[in-house]
N, CA, C and O atoms as CSV, one atom per row, in Angstrom:
chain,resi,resn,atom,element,x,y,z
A,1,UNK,N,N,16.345,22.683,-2.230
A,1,UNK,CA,C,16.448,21.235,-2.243
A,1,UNK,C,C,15.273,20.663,-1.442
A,1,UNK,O,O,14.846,21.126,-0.384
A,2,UNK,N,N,14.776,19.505,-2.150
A,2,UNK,CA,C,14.076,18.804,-1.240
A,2,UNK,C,C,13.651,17.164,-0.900
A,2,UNK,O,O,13.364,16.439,-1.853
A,3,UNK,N,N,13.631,16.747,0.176
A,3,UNK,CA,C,14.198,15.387,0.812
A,3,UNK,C,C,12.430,14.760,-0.135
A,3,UNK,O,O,11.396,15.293,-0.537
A,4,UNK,N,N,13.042,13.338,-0.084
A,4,UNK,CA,C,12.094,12.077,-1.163
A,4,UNK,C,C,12.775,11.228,-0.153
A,4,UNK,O,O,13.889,11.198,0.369
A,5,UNK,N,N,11.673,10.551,-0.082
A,5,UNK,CA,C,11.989,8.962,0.186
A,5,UNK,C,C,11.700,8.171,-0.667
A,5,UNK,O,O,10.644,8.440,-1.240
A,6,UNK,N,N,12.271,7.181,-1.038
A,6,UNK,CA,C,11.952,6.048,-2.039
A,6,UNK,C,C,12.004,5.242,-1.823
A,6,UNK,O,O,13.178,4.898,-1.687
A,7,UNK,N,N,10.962,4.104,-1.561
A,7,UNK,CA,C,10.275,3.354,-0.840
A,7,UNK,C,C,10.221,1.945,-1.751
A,7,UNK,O,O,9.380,1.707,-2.617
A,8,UNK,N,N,11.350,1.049,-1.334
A,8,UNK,CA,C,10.841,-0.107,-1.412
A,8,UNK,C,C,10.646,-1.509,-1.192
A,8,UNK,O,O,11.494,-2.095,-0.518
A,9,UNK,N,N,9.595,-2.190,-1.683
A,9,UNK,CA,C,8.942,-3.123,-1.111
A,9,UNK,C,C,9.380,-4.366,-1.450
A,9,UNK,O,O,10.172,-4.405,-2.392
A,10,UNK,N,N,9.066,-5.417,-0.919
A,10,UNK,CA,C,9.284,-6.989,-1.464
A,10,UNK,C,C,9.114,-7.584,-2.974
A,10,UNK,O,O,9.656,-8.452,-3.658
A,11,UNK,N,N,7.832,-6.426,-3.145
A,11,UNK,CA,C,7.807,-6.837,-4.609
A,11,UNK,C,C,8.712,-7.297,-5.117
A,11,UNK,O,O,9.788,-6.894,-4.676
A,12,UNK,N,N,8.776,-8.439,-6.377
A,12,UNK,CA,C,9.963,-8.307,-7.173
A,12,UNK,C,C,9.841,-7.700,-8.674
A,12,UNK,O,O,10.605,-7.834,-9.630
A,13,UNK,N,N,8.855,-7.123,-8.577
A,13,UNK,CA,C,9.118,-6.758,-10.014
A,13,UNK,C,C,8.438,-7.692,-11.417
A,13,UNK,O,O,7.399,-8.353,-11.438
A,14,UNK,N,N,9.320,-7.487,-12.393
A,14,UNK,CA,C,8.241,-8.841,-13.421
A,14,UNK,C,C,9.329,-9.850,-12.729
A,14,UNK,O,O,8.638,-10.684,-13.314
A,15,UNK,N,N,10.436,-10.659,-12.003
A,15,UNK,CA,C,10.891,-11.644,-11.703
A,15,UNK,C,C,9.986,-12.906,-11.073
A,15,UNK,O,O,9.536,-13.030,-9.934
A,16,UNK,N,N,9.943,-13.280,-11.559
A,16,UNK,CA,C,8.852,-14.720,-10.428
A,16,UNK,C,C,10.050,-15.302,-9.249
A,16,UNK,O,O,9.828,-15.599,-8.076
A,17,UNK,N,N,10.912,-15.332,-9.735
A,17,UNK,CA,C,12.286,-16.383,-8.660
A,17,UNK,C,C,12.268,-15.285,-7.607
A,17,UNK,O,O,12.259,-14.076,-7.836
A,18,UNK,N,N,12.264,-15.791,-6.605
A,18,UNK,CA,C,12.560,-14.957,-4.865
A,18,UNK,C,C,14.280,-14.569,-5.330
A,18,UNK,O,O,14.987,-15.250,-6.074
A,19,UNK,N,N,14.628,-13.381,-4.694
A,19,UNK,CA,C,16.480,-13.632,-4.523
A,19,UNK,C,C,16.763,-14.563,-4.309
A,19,UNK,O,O,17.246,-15.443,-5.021
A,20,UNK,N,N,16.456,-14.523,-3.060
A,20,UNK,CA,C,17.320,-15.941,-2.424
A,20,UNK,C,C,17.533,-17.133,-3.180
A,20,UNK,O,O,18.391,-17.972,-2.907
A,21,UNK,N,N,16.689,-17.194,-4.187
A,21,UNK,CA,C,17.154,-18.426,-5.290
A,21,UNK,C,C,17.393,-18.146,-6.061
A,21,UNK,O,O,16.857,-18.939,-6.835
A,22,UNK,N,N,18.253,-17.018,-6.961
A,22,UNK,CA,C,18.990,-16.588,-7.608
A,22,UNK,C,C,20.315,-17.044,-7.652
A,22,UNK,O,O,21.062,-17.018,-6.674
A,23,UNK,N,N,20.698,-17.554,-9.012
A,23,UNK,CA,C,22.048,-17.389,-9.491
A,23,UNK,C,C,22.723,-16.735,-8.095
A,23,UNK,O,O,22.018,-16.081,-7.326
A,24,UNK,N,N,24.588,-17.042,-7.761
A,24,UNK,CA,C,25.163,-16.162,-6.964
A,24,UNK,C,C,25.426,-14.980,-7.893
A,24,UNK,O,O,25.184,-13.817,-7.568
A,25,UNK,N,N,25.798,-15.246,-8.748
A,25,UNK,CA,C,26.496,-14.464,-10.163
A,25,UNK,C,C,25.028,-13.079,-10.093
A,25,UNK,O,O,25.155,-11.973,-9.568
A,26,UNK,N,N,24.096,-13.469,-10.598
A,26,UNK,CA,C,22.852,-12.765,-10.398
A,26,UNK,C,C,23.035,-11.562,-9.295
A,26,UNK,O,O,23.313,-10.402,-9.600
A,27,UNK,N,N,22.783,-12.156,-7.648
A,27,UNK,CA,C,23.115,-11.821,-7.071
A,27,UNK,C,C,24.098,-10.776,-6.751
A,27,UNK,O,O,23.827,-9.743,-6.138
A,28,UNK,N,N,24.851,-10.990,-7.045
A,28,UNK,CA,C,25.776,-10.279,-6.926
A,28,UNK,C,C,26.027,-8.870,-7.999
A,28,UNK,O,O,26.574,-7.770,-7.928
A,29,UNK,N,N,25.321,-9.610,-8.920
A,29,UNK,CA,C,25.638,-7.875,-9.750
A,29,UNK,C,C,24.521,-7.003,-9.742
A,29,UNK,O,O,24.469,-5.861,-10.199
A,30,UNK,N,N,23.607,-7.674,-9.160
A,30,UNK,CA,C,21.914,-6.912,-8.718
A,30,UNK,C,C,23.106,-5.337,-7.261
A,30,UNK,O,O,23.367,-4.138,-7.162
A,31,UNK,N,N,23.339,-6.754,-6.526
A,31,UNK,CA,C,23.627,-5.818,-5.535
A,31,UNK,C,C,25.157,-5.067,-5.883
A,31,UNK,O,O,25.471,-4.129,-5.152
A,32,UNK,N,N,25.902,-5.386,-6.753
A,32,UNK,CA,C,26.695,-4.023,-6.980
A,32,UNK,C,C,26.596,-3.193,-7.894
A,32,UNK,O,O,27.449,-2.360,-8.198
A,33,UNK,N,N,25.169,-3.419,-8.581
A,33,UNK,CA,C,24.537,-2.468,-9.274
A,33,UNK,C,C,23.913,-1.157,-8.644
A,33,UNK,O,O,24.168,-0.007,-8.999
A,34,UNK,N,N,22.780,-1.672,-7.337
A,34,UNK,CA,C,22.657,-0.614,-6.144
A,34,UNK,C,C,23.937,0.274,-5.638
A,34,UNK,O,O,24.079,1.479,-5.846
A,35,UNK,N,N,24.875,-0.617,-4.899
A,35,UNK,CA,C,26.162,-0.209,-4.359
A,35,UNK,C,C,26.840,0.710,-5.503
A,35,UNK,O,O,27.721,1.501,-5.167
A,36,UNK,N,N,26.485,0.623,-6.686
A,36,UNK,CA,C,27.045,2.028,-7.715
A,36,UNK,C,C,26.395,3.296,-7.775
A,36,UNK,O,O,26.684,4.491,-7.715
A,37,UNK,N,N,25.212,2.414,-7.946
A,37,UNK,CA,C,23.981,3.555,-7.948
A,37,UNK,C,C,24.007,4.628,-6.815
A,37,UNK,O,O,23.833,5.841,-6.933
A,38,UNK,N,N,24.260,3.918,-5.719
A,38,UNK,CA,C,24.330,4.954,-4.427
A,38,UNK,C,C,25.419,5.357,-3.921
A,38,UNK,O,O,25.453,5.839,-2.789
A,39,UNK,N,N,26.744,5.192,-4.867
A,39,UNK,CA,C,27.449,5.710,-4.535
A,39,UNK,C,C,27.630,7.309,-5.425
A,39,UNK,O,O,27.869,8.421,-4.956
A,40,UNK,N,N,27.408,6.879,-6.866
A,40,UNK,CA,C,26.958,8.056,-7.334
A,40,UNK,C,C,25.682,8.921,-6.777
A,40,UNK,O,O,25.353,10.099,-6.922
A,41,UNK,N,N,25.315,8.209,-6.326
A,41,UNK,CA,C,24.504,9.380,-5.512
A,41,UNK,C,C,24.971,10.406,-4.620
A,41,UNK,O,O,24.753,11.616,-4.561
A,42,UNK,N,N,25.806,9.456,-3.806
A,42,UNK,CA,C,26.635,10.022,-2.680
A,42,UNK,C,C,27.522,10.893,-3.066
A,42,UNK,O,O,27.646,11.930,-2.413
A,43,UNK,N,N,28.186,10.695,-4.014
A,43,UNK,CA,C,29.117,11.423,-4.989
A,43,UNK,C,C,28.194,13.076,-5.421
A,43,UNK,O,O,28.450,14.279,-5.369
A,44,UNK,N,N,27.338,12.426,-5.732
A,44,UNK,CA,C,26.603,13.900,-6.482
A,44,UNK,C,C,25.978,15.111,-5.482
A,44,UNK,O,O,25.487,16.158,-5.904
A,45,UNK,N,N,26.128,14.671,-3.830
A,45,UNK,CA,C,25.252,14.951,-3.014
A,45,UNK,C,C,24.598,14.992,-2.844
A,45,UNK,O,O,24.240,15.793,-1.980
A,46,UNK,N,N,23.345,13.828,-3.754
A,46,UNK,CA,C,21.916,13.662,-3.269
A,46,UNK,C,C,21.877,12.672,-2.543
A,46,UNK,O,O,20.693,12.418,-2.322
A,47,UNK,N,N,22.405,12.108,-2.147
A,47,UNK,CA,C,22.055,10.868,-0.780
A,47,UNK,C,C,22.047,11.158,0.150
A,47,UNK,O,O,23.103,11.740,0.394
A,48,UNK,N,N,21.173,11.100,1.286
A,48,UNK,CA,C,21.217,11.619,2.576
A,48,UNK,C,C,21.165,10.089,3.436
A,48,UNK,O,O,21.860,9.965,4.445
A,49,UNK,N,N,20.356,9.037,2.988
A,49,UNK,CA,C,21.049,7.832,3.521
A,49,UNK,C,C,20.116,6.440,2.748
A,49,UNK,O,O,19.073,6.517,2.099
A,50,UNK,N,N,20.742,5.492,3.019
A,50,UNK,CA,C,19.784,4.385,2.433
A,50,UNK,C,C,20.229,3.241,3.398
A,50,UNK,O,O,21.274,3.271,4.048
A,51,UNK,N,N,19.531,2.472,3.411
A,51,UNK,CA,C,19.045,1.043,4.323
A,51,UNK,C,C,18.210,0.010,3.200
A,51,UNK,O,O,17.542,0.118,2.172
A,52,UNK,N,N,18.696,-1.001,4.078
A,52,UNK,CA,C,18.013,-2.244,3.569
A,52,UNK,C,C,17.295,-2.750,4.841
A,52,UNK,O,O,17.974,-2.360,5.791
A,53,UNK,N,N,16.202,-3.458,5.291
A,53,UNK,CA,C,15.799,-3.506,6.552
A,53,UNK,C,C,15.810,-5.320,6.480
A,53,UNK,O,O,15.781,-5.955,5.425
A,54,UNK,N,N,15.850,-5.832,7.656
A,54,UNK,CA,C,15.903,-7.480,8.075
A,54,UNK,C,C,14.697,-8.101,7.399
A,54,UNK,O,O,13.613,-7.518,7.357
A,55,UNK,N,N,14.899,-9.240,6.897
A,55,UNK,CA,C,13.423,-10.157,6.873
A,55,UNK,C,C,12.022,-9.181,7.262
A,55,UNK,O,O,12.080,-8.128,7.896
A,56,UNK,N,N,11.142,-9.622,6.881
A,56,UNK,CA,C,9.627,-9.179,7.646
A,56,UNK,C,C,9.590,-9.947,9.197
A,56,UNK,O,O,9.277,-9.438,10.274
A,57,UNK,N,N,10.066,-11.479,8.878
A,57,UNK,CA,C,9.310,-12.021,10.056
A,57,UNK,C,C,10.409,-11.773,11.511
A,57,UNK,O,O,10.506,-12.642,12.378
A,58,UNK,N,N,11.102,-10.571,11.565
A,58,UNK,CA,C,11.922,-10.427,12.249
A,58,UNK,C,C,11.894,-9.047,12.793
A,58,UNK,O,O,12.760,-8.510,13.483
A,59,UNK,N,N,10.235,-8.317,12.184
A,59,UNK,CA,C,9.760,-7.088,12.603
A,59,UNK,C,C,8.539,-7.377,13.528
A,59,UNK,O,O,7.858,-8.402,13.561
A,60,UNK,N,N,8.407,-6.158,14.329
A,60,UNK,CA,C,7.265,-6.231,15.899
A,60,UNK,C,C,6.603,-4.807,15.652
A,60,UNK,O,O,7.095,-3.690,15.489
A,61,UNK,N,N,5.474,-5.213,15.682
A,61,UNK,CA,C,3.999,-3.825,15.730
A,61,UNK,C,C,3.552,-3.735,16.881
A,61,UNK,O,O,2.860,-4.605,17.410
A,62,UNK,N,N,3.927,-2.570,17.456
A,62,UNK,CA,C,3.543,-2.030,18.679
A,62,UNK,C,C,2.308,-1.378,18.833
A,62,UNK,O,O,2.212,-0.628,17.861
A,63,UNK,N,N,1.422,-1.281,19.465
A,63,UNK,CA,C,0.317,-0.539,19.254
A,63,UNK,C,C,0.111,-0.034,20.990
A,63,UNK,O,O,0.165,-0.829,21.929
A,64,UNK,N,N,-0.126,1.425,21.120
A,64,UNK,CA,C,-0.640,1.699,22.253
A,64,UNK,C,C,-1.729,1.325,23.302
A,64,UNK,O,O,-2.895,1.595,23.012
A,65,UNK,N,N,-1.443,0.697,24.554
A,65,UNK,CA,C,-2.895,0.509,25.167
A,65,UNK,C,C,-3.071,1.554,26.281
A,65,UNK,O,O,-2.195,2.096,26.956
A,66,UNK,N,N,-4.428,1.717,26.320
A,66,UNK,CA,C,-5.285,2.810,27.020
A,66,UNK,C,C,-5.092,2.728,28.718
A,66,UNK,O,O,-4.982,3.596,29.585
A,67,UNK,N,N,-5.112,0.838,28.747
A,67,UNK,CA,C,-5.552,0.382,29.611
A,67,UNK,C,C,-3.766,0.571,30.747
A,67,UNK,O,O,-3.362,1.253,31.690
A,68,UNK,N,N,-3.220,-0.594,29.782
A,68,UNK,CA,C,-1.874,-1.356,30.105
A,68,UNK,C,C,-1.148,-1.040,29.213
A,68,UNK,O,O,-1.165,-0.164,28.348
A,69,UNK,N,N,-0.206,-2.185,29.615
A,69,UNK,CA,C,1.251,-2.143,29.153
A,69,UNK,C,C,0.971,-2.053,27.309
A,69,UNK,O,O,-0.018,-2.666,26.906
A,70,UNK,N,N,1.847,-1.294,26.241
A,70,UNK,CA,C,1.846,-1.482,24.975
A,70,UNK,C,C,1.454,-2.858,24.768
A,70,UNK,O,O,1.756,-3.690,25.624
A,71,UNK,N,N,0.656,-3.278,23.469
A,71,UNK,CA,C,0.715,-4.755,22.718
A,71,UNK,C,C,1.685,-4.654,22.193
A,71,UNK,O,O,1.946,-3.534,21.754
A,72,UNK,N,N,2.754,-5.847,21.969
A,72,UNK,CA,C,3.062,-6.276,21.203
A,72,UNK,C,C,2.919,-7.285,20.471
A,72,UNK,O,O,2.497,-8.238,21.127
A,73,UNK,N,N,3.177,-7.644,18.764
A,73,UNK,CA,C,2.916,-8.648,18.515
A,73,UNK,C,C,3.835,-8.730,17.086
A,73,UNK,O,O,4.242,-7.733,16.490
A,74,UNK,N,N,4.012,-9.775,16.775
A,74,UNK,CA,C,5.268,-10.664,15.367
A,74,UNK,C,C,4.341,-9.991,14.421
A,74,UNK,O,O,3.172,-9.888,14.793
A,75,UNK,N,N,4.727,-9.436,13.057
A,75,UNK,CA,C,4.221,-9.194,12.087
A,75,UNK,C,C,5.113,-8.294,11.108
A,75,UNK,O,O,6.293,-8.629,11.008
A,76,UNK,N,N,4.719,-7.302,10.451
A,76,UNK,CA,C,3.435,-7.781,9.962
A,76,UNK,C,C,3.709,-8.780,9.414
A,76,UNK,O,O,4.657,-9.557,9.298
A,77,UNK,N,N,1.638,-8.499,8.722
A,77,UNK,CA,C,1.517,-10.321,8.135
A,77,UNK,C,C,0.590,-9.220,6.813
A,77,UNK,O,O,-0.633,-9.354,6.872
A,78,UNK,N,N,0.946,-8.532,6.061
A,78,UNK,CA,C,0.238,-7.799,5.023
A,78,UNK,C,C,1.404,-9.331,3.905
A,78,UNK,O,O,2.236,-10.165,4.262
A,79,UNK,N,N,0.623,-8.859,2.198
A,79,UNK,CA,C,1.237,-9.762,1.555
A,79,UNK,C,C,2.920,-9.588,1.459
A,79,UNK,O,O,3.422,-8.556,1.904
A,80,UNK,N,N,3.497,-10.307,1.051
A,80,UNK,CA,C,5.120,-9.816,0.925
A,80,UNK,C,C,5.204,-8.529,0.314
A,80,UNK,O,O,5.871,-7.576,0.719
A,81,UNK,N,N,4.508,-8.578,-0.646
A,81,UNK,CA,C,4.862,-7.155,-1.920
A,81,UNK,C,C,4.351,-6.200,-1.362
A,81,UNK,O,O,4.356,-5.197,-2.075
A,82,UNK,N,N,3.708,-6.009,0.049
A,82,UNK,CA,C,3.775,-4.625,0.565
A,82,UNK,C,C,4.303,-3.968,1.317
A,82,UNK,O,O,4.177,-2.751,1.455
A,83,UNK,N,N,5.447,-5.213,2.328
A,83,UNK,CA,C,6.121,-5.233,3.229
A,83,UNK,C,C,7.669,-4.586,2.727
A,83,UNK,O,O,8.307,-5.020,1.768
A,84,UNK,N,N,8.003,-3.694,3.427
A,84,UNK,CA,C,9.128,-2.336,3.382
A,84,UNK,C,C,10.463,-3.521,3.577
A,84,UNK,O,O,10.782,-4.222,4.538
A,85,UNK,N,N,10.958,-3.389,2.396
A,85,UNK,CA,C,12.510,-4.269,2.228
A,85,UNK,C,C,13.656,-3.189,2.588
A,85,UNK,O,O,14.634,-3.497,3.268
A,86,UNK,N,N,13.405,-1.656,1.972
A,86,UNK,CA,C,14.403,-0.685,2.383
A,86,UNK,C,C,14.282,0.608,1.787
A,86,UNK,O,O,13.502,0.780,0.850
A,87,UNK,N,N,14.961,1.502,2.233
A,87,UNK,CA,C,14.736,2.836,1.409
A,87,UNK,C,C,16.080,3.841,1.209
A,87,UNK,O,O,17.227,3.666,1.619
A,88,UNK,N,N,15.601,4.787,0.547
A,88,UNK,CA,C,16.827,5.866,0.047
A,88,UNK,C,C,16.087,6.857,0.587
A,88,UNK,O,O,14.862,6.801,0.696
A,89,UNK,N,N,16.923,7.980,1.013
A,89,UNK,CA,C,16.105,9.089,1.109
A,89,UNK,C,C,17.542,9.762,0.161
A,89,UNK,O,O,18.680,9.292,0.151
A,90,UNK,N,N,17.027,11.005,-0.598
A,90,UNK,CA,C,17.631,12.048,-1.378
A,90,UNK,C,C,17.227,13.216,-1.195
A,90,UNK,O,O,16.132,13.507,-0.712
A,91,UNK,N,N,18.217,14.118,-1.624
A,91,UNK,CA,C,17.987,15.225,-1.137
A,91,UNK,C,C,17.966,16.299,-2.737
A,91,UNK,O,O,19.036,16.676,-3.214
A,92,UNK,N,N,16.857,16.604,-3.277
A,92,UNK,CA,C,17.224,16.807,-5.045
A,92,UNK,C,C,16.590,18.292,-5.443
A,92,UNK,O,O,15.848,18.727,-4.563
A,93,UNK,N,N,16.677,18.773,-6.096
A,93,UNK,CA,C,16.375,19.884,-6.590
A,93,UNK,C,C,15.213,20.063,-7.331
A,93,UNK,O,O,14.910,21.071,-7.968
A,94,UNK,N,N,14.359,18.677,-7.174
A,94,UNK,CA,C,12.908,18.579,-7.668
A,94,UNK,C,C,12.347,17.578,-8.011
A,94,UNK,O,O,12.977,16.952,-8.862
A,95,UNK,N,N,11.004,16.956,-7.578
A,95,UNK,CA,C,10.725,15.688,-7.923
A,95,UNK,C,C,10.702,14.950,-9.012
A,95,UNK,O,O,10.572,13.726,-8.989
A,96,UNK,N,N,10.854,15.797,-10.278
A,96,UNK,CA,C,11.195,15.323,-11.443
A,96,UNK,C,C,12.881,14.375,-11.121
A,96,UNK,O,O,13.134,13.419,-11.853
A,97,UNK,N,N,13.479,14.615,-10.454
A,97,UNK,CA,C,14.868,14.000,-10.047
A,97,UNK,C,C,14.621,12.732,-9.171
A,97,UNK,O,O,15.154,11.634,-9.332
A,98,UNK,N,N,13.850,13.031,-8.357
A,98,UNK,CA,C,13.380,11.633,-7.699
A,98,UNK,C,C,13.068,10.648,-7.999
A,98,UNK,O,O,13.445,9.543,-7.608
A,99,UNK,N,N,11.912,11.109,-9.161
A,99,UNK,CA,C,11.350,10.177,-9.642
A,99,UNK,C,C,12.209,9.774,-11.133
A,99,UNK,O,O,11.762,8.902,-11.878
A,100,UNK,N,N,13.106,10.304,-11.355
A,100,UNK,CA,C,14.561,9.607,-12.141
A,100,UNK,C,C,15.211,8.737,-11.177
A,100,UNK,O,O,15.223,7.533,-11.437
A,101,UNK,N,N,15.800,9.183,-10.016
A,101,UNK,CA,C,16.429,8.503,-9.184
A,101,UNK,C,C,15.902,6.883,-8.961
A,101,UNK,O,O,16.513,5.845,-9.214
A,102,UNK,N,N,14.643,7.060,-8.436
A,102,UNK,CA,C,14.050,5.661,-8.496
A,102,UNK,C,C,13.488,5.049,-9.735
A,102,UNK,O,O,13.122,3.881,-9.607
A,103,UNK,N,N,13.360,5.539,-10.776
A,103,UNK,CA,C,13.366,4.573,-11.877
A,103,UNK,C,C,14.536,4.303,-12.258
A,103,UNK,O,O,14.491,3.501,-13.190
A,104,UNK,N,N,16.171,4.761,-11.819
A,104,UNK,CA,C,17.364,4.196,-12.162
A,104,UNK,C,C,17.490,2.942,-11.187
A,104,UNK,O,O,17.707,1.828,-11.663
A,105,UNK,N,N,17.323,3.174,-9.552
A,105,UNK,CA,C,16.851,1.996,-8.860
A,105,UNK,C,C,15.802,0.718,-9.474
A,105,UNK,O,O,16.134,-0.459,-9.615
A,106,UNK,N,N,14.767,1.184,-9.712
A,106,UNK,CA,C,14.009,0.247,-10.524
A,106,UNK,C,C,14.845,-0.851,-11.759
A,106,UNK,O,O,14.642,-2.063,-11.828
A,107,UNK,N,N,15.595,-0.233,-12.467
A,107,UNK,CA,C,16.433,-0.584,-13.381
A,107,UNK,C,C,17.491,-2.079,-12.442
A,107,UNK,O,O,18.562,-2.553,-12.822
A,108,UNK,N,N,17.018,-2.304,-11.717
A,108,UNK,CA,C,18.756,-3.179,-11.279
A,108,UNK,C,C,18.277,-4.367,-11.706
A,108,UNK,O,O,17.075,-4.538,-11.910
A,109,UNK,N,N,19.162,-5.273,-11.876
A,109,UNK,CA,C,19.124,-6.205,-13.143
A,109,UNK,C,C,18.747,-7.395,-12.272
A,109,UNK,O,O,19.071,-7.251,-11.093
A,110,UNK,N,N,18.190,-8.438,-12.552
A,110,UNK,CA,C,17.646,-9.346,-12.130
A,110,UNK,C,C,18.506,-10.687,-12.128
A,110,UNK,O,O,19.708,-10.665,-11.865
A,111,UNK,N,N,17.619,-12.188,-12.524
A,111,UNK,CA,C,18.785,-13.029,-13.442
A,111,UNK,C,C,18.412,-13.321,-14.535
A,111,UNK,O,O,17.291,-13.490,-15.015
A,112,UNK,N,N,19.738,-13.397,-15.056
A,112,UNK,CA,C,20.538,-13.018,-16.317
A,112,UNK,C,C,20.320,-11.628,-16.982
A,112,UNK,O,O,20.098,-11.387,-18.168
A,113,UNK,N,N,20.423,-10.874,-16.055
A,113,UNK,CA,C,20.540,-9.208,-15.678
A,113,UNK,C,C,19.888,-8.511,-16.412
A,113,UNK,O,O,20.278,-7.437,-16.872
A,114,UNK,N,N,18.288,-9.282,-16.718
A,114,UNK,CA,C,17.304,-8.485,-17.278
A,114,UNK,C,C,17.026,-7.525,-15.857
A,114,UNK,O,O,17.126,-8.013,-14.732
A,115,UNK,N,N,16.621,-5.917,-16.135
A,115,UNK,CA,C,16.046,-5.539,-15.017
A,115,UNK,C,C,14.420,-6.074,-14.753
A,115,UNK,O,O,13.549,-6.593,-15.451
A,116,UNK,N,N,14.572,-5.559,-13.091
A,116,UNK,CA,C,13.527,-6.579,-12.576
A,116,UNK,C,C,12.439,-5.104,-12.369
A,116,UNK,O,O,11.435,-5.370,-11.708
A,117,UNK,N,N,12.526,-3.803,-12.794
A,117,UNK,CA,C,11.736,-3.222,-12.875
A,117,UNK,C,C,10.553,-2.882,-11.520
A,117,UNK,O,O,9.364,-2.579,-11.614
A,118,UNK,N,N,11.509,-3.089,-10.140
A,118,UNK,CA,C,10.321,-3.173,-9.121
A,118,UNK,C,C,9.691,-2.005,-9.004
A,118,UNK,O,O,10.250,-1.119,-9.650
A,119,UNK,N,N,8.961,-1.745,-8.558
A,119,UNK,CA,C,8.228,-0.292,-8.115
A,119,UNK,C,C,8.634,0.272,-7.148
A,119,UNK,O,O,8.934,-0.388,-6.153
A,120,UNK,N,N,8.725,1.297,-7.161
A,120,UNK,CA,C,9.420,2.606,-5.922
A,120,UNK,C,C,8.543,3.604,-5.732
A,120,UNK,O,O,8.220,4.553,-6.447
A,121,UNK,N,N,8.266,3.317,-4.856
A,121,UNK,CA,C,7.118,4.268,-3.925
A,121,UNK,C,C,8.197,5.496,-3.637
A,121,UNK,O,O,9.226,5.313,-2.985
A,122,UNK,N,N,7.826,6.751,-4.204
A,122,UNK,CA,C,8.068,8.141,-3.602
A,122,UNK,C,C,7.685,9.294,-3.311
A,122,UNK,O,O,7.089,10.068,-4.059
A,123,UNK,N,N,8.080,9.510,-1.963
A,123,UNK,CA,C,7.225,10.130,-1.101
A,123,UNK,C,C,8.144,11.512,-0.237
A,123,UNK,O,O,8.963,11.531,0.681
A,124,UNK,N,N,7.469,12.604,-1.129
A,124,UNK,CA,C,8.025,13.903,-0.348
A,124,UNK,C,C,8.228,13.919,1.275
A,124,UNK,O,O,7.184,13.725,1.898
A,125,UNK,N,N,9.242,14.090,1.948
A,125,UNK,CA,C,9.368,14.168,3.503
A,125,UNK,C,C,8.706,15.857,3.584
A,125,UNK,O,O,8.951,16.894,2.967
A,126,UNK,N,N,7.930,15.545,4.487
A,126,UNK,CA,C,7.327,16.664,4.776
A,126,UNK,C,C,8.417,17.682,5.764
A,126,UNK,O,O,8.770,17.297,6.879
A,127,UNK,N,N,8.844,18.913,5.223
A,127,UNK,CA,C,9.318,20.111,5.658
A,127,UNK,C,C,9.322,21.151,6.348
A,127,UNK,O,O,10.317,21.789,6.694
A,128,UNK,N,N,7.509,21.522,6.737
A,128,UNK,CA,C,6.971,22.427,7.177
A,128,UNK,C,C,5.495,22.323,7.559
A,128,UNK,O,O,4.961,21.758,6.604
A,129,UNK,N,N,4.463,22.625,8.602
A,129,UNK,CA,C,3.443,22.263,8.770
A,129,UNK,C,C,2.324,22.664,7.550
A,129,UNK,O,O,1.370,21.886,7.546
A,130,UNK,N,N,2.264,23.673,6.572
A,130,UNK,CA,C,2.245,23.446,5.461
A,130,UNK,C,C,2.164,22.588,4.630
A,130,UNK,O,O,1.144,22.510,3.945
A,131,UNK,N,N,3.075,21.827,4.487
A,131,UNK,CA,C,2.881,20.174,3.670
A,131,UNK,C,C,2.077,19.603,4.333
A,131,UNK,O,O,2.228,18.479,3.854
A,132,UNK,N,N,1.241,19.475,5.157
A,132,UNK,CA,C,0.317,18.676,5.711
A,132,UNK,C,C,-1.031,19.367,5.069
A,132,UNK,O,O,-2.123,19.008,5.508
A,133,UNK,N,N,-0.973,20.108,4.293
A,133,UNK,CA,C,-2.540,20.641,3.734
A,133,UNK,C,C,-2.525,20.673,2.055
A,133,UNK,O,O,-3.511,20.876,1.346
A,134,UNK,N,N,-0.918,20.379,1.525
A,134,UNK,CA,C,-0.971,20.538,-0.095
A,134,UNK,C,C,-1.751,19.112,-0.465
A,134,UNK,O,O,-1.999,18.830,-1.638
């Protein structure tokens, strides 16, 4: 078995409307479309966990100083569609499965429950110091 993360972003996909101004109806079956999706996951034993993460403007970039105390500062400020909304990690028997997994994610329906087709970044969790040279 091996762990994927699936990575995704603000993008919305082909949707132009933000959620937040979505239909409730919309809404709501977007997100118990996920909430199925990952439960069959959970069910199948490939889920090892998933998150949704807060707003962007409610995240802080720390950066080390040489001198002093860490910087901190409000951000990021990259465009929305690159900024990390949430992820799955799975645990699958080959990336051909992953990359099913997140094009069934990709699939969640938008409004009037066309899917919104977002993109899912996936990315092998590295296992062994090994994966740092394939």
């Amino acid at each position: 078995m091996t762990r994927f993360l699936l990575l995704m972003n603000y993008d919305p996909g082909n949707v132009d409307t933000p959620m937040l101004e979505w239909d409730e109806a919309d809404i709501k079956a977007h997100m118990q479309f996920l909430s199925d999706h990952l439960e069959r996951l959970r069910h199948s034993g490939e889920l090892v966990q998933a998150q949704a993460l807060t707003w962007p403007q409610h995240a802080k970039v720390v950066r080390a100083a040489s001198v002093s105390a860490p910087v901190l500062t409000d951000g990021p400020y990259a465009e929305s569609k690159e900024v990390l909304a949430g992820y799955t990690m799975v645990d699958v028997e080959s990336e051909e499965r992953a990359l099913e997994i997140a094009a069934e994610q990709s699939a969640a329906p938008g409004p009037g429950g066309i899917p919104i087709e977002q993109p899912i970044e996936v990315r092998r969790v590295m296992e062994t110091d090994a994966d740092v040279f394939e």
